[in-house]
C-alpha atoms as a printed R data frame, in Angstrom:
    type eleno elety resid chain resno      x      y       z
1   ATOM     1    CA   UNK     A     1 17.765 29.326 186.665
2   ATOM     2    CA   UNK     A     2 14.808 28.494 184.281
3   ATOM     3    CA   UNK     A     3 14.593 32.198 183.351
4   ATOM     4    CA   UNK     A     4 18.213 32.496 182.609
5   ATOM     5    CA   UNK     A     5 18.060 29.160 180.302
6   ATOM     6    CA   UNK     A     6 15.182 30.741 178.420
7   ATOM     7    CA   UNK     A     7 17.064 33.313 177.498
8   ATOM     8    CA   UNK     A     8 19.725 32.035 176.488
9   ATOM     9    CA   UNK     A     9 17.786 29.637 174.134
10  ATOM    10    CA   UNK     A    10 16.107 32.724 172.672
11  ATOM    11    CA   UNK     A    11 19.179 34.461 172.491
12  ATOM    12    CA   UNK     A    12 20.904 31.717 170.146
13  ATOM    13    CA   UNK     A    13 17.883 31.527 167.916
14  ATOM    14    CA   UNK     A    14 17.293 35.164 167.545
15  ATOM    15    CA   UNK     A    15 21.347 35.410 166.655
16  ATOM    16    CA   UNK     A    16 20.372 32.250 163.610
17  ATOM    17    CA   UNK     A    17 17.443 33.842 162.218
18  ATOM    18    CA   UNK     A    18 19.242 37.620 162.318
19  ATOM    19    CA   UNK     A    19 22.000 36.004 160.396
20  ATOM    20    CA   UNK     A    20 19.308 35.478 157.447
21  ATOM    21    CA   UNK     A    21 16.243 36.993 157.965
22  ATOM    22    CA   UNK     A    22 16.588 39.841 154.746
23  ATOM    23    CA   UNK     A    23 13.514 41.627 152.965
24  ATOM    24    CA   UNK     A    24 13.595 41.189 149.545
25  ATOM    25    CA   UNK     A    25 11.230 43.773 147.449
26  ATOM    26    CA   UNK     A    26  9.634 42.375 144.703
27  ATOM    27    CA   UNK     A    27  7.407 44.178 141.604
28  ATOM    28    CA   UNK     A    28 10.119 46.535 140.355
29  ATOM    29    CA   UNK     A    29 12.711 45.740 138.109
30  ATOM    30    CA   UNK     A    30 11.373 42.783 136.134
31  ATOM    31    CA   UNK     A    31 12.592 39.897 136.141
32  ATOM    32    CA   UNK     A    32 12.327 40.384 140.080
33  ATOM    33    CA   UNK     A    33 13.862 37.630 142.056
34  ATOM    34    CA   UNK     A    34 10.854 35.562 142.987
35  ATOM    35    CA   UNK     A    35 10.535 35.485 139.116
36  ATOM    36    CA   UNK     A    36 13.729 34.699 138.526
37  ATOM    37    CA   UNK     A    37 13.539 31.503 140.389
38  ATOM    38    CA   UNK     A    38  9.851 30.264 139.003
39  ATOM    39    CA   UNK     A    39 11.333 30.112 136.016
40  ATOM    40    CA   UNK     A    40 14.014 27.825 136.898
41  ATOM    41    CA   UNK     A    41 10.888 25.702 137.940
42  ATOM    42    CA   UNK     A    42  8.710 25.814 135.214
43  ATOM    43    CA   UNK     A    43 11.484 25.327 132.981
44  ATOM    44    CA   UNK     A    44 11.727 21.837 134.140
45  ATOM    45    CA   UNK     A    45  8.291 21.462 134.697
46  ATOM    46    CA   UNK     A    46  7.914 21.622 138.767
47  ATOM    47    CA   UNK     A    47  5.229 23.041 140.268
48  ATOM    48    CA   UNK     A    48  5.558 26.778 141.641
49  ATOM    49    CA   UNK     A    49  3.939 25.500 144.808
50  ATOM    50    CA   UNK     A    50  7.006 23.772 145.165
51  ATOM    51    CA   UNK     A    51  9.529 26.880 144.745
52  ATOM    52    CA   UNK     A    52 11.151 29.108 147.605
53  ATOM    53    CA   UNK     A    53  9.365 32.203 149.061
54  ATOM    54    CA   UNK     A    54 12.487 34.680 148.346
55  ATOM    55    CA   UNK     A    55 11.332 36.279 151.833
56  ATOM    56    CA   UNK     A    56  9.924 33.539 153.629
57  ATOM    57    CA   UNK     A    57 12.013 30.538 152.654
58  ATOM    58    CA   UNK     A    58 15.528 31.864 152.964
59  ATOM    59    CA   UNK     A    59 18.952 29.487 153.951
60  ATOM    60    CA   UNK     A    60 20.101 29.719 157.397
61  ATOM    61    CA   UNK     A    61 23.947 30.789 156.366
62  ATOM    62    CA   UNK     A    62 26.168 33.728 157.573
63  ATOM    63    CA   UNK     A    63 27.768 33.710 154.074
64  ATOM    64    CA   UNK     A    64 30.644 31.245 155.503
65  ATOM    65    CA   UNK     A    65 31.284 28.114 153.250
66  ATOM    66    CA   UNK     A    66 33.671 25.383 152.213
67  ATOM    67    CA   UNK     A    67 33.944 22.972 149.213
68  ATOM    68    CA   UNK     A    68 32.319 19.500 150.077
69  ATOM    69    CA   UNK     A    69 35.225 16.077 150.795
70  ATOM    70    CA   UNK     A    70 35.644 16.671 146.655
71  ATOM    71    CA   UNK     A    71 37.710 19.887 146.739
72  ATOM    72    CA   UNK     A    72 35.403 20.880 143.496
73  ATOM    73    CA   UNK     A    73 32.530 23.000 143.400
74  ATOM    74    CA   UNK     A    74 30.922 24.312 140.406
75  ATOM    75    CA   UNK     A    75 29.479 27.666 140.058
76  ATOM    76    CA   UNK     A    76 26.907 28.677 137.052
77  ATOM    77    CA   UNK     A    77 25.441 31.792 136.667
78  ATOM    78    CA   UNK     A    78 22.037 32.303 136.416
79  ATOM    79    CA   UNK     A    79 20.859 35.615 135.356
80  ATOM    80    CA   UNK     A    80 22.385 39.650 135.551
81  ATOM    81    CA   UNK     A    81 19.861 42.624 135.792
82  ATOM    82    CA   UNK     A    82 21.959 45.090 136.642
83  ATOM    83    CA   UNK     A    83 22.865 48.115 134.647
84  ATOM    84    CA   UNK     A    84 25.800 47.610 135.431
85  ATOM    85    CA   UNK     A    85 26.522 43.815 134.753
86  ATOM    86    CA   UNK     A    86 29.047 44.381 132.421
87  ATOM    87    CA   UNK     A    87 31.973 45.664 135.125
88  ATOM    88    CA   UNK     A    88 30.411 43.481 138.180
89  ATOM    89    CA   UNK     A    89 32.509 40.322 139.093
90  ATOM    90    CA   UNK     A    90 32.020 37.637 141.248
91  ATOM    91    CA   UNK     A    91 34.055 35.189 143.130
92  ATOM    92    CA   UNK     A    92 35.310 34.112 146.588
93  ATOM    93    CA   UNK     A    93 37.662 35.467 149.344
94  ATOM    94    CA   UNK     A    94 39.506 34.228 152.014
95  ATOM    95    CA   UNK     A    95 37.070 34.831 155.768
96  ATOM    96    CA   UNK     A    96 40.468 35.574 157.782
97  ATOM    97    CA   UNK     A    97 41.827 38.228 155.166
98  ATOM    98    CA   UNK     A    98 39.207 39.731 153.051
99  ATOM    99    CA   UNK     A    99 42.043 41.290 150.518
100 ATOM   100    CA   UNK     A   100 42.854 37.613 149.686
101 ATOM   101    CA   UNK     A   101 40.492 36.749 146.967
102 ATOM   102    CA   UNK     A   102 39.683 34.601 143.592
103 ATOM   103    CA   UNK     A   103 37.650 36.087 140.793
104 ATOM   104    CA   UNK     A   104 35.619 33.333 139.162
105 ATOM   105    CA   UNK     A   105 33.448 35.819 136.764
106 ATOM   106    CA   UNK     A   106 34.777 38.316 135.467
107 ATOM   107    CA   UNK     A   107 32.144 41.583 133.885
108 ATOM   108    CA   UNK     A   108 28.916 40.462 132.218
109 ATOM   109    CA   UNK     A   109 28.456 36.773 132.716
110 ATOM   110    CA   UNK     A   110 26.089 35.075 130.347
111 ATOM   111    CA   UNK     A   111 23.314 33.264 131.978
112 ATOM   112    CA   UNK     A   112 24.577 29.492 131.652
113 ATOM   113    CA   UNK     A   113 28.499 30.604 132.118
114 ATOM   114    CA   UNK     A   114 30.153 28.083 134.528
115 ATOM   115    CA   UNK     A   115 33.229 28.296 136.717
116 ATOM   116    CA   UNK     A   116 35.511 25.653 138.328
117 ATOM   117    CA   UNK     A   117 36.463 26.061 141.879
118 ATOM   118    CA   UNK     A   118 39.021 23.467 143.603
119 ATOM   119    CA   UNK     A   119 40.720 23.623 146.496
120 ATOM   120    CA   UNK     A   120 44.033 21.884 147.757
121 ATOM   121    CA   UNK     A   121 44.317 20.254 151.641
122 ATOM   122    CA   UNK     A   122 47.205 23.319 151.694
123 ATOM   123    CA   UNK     A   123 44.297 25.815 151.156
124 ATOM   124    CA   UNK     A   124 45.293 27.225 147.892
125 ATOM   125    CA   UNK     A   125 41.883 27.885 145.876
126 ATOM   126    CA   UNK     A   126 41.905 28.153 141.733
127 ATOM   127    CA   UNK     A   127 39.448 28.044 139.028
128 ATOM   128    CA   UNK     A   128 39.446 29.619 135.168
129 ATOM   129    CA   UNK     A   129 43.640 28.652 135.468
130 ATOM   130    CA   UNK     A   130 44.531 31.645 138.544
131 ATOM   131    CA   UNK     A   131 45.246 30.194 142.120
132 ATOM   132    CA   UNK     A   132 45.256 32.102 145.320
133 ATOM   133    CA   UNK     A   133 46.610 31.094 148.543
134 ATOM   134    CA   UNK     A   134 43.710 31.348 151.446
135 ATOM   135    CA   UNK     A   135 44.737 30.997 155.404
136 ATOM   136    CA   UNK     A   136 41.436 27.905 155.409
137 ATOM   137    CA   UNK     A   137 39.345 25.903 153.204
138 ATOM   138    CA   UNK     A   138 36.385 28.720 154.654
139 ATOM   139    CA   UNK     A   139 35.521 31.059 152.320
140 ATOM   140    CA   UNK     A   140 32.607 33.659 151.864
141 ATOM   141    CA   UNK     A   141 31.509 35.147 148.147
142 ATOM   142    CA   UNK     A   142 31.899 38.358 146.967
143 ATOM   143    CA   UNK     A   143 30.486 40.710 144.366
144 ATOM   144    CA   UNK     A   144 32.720 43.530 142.609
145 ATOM   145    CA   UNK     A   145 31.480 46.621 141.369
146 ATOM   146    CA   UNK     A   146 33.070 48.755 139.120
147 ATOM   147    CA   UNK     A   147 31.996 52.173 140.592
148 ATOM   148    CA   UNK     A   148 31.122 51.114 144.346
149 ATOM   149    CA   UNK     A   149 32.567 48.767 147.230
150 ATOM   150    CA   UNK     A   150 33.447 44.969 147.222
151 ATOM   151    CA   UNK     A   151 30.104 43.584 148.337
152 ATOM   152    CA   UNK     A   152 30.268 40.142 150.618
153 ATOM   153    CA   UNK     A   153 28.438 37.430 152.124
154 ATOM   154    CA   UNK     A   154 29.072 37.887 155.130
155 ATOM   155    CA   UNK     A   155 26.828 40.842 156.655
156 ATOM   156    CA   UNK     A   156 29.627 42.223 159.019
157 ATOM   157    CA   UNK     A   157 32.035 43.329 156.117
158 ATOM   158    CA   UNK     A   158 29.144 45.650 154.717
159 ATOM   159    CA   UNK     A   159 28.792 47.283 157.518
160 ATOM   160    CA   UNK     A   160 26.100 44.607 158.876
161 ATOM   161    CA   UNK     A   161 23.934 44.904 155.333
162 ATOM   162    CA   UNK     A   162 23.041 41.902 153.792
163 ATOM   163    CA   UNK     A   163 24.093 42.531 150.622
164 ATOM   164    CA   UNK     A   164 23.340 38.570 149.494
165 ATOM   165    CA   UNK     A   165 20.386 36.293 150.026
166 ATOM   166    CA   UNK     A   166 20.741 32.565 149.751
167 ATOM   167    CA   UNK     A   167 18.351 29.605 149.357
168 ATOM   168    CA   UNK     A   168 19.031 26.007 149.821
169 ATOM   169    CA   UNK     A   169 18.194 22.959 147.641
170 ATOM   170    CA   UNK     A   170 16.069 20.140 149.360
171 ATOM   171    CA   UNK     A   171 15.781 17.755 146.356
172 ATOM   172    CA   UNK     A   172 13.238 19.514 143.510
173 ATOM   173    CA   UNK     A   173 13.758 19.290 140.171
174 ATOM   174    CA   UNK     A   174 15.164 22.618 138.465
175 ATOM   175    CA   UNK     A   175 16.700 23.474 135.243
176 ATOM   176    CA   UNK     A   176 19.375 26.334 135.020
177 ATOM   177    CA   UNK     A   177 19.928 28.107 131.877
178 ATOM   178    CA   UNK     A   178 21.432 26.045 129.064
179 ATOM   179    CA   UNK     A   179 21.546 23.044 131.102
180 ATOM   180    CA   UNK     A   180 19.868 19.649 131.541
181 ATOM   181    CA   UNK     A   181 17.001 19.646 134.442
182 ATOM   182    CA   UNK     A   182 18.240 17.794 137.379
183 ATOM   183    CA   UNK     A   183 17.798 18.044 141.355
184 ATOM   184    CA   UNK     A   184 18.885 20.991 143.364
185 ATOM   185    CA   UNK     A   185 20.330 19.199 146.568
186 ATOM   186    CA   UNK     A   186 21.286 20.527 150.191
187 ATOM   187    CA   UNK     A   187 24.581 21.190 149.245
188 ATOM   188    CA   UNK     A   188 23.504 23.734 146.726
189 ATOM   189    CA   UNK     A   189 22.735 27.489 146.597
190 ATOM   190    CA   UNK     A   190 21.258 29.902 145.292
191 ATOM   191    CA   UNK     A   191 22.667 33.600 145.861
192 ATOM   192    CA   UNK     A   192 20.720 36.725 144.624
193 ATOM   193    CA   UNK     A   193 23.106 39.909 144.978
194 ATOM   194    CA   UNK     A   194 22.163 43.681 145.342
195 ATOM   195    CA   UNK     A   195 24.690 45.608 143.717
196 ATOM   196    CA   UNK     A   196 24.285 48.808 145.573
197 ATOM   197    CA   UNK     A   197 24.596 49.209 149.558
198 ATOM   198    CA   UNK     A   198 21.660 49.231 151.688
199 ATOM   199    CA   UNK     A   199 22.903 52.245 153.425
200 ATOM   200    CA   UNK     A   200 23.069 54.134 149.695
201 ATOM   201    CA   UNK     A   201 19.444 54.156 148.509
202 ATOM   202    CA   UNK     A   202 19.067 50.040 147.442
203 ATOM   203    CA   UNK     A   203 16.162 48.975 145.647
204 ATOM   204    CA   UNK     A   204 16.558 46.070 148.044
205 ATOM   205    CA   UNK     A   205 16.063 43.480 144.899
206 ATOM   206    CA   UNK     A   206 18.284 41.270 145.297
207 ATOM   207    CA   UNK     A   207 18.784 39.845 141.537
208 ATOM   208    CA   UNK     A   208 21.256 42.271 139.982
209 ATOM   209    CA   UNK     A   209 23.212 39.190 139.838
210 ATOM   210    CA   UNK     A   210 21.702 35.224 140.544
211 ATOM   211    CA   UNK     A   211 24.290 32.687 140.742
212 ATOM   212    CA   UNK     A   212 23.811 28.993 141.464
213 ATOM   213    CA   UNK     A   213 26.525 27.004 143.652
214 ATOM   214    CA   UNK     A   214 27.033 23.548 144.179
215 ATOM   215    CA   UNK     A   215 28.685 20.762 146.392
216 ATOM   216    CA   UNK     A   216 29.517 23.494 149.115
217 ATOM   217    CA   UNK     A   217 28.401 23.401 153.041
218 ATOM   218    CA   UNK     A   218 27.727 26.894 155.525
219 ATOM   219    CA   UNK     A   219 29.995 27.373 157.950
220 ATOM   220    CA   UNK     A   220 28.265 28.808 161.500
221 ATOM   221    CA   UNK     A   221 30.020 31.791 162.468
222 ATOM   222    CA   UNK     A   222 32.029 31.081 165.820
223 ATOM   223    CA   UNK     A   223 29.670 33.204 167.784
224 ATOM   224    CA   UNK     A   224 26.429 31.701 166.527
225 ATOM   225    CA   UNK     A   225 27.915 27.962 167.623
226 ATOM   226    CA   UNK     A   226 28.732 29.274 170.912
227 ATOM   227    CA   UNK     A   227 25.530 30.288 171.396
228 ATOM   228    CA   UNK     A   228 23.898 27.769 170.286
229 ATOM   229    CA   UNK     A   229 25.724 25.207 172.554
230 ATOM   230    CA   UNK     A   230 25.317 27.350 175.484
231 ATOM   231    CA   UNK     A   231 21.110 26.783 174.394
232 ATOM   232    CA   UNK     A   232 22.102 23.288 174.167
233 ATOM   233    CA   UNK     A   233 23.495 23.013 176.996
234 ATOM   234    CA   UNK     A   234 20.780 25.094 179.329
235 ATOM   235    CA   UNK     A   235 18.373 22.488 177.407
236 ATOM   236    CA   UNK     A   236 20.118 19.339 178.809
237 ATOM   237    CA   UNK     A   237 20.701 20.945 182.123
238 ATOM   238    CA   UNK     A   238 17.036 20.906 181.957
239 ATOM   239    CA   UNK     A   239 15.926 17.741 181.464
240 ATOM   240    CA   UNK     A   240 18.769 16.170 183.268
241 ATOM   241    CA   UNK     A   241 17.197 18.649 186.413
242 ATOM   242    CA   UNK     A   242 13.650 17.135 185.747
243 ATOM   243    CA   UNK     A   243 14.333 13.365 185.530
């Protein structure tokens, strides 16, 4: 019995950190992503020691989310390296259909360029004056590209690449391109995309495209809470078994 608990407690934590563990290669194209978010530090005068390791330091998602009790969220992008920023888009799409979706940027976005997203209790997502009816208030992100696939957060729809990394805010001070410094809270991402799949000869980068979300929460996928409680679970079994 203590055997089989064990592994299913390593079984639920090796099913969270698969959902996020993603090299990122740094030293090529400059600015490389590591870069890319110093500068959001030292532009508001934060210590580096304080910023992210892009490989070590990444958010524990499975590129599920939803819009905090506000039914706003606020999305601002940060930087494009790609050659081909000028056709890539960016937006959301519904996690139940994946042909349901709502552009937010549309070709080159200028670093600073900031997008509206509400949601209704009815599910129906706009922003920059287009609506789209979704079958939930869950939604993952996507990045277009002109000459290529629809690239998602979620890992599964690429074929199980992870096409986006994310990092979470826990409360430094940061300053995002033509905006005030303020603090980057818990319900706040950052999402570095690579434009071309892993399976197609990536440079593995992860900033052709850097864009910072706000007043949004990760959603576990269904399988990764069912493991989970079954480690809870085998836990209390435990400890109810020793006392």
């Amino acid at each position: 019995m203590k055997m089989i608990k064990t592994l299913v407690a390593a079984a639920a934590m090796m099913a969270c950190a698969s959902s996020f563990a993603t090299t990122v290669l740094l030293g090529g194209e400059s600015p490389d992503l590591q870069q890319v978010i110093n500068n959001l530090y030292t532009a508001a005068g934060t210590p580096l020691s304080a910023a992210p390791d892009v490989n070590a330091n990444q958010a524990s998602e499975d590129g599920r989310f939803r819009i905090e009790a506000s039914g706003g969220s606020v999305a601002t992008m940060v930087i494009e390296v790609a050659g081909r920023s000028s056709t890539n888009t960016f937006g959301i799409y519904d996690v139940n259909d994946p042909t349901r979706y709502l552009q937010l940027f549309s070709g080159a976005g200028a670093s600073g360029d900031q997008a509206f997203l509400s949601v209704t209790d009815t599910f129906r997502f706009s922003a920059n004056g287009v609506s789209s009816q979704f079958t939930s208030a869950t939604f993952g992100y996507y990045m277009g590209t002109a000459n290529g696939p629809v690239l998602y957060s979620q890992a599964l729809l690429n074929g199980g690449n992870d096409q986006m990394v994310a990092y979470q805010g826990d409360g430094d001070t940061i300053k995002l391109p033509t905006r005030p410094a303020g603090v980057w809270g818990p319900s706040s991402y950052i999402l570095g995309w690579e434009d071309t799949l892993l399976s197609a000869g990536s440079d593995r980068d992860y900033q052709d495209m850097v864009v910072y979300v706000e007043s949004v929460t990760r959603v576990p996928e269904p399988g990764t809470i069912a493991l989970m409680g079954l480690a809870g679970l085998g836990l209390a079994l435990s400890r109810r078994r020793r006392s």
